[in-house]
N, C-alpha and C positions, 0 to 999 in steps of 0.2 A: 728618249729625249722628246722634249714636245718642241713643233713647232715655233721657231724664233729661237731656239737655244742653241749654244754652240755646239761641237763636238768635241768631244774628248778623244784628239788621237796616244794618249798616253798609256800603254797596255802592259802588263806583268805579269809573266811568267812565273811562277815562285817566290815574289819579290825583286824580280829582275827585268827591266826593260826589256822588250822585245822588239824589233820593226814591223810595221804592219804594211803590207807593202797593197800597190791597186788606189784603188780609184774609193774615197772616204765619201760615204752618202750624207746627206743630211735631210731632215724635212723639208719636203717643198717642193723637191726636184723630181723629176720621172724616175721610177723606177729601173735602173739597170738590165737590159736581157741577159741572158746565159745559158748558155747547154750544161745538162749534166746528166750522169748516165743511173738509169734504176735500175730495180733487183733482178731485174731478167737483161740487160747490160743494154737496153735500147736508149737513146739517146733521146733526152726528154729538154723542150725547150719551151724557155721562160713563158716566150709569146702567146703560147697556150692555154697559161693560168686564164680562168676568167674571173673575177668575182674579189672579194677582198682578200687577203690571203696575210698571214706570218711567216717567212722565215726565219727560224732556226739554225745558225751557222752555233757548229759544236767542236772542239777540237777529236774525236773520236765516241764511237756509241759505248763503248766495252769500259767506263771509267764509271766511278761512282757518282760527282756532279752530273755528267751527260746523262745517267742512267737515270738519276733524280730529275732531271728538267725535261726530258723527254717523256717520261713516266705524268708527269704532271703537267703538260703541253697536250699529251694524250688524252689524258682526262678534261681536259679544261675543254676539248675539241669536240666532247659532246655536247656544251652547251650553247656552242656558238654556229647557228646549221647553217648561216650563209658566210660561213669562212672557211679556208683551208688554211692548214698546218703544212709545210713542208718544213723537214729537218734535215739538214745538209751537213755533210764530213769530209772528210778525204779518205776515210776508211772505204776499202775497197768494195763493195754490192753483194759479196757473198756473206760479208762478216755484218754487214748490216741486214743480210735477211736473217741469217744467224740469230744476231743479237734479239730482232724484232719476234720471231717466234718463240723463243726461249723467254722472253717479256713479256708475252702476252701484248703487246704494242700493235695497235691496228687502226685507230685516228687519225694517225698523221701517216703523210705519207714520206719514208726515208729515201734521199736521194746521195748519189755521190760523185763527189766534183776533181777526182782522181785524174779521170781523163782529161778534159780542157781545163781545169784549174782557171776558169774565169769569171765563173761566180765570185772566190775568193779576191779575183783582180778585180772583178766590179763594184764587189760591194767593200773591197778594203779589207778585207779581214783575211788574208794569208800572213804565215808568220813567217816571215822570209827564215829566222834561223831555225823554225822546228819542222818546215813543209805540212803543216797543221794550219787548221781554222779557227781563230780565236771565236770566244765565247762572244757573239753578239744577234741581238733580236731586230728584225725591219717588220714595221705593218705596211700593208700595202692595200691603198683603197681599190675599190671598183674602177677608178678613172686609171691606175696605175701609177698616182700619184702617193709616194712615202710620206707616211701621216706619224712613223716613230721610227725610231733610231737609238737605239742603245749598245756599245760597245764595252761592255763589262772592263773593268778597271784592273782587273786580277782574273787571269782566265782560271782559274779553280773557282771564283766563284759562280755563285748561281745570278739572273740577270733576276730584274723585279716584273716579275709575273705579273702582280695588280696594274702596273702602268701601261704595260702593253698590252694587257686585256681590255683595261678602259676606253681606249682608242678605239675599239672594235663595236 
């Protein structure tokens, strides 16, 4: 979403309404903080990040969408050297180093929001009936101010890579 648009809190499942439960971002606003735990289970917080950065909220690594937008979030992360990719799940930090070696995946960096699930209440994207992250992209500038917001309309699908890359 670019800046001045609304948001679309309307999200599906299979074709089926889901609740998205937390706190719906939009552009404009400060970016959200949040803990969440990486592949060695240390507890990694938002405040950290410095510089412009994507999150990646996925509902699971081990699927074929996530597989495909991760795989190509990775690659895209070579061309962009003053930004970071983080990809975030709820799948648990073993299954995501798992997934990430067996992918050859090493541009972005995979985190998981298992433990405090507050990423998913900050930025709106927990699906209250599947305890999953729906499929949605945030850029975030140097200032820590959300310059996009897209919350995919059908979590099977894929989000639009060229819009969010353009931001950057």
């Amino acid at each position: 979403m670019v800046k001045g648009m609304t948001v679309r809190m309307k999200v599906n499942f299979k074709g089926t309404e889901v609740t998205l439960q937390g706190h719906h971002v939009e552009v404009g606003e400060s970016a959200p903080d949040f803990n969440v735990v990486d592949k060695n289970l240390q507890t990694v917080k938002a405040s950290s990040f410095q510089g412009k950065r994507i999150y990646v909220s996925v509902p699971s690594v081990d699927t074929s969408v996530c597989d495909m937008e991760i795989r190509r979030f990775n690659e895209e992360a070579t061309k962009y050297k003053d930004a970071k990719v983080y990809v975030i799940s709820m799948d648990l930090p073993f299954a995501q180093q798992r997934w990430c070696g067996t992918s050859g995946v090493a541009n972005v960096e995979v985190l998981s929001d298992y433990k405090y699930r507050n990423f998913g209440q900050n930025f709106g994207t927990y699906i209250e009936e599947l305890g999953l992250l729906t499929r949605a992209i945030f850029v975030v500038d140097a200032n820590d101010e959300v310059i996009y917001v897209e919350y995919c309309e059908e979590v099977g699908n894929e989000p639009n890579y060229e819009a969010a890359l353009a931001v950057l």
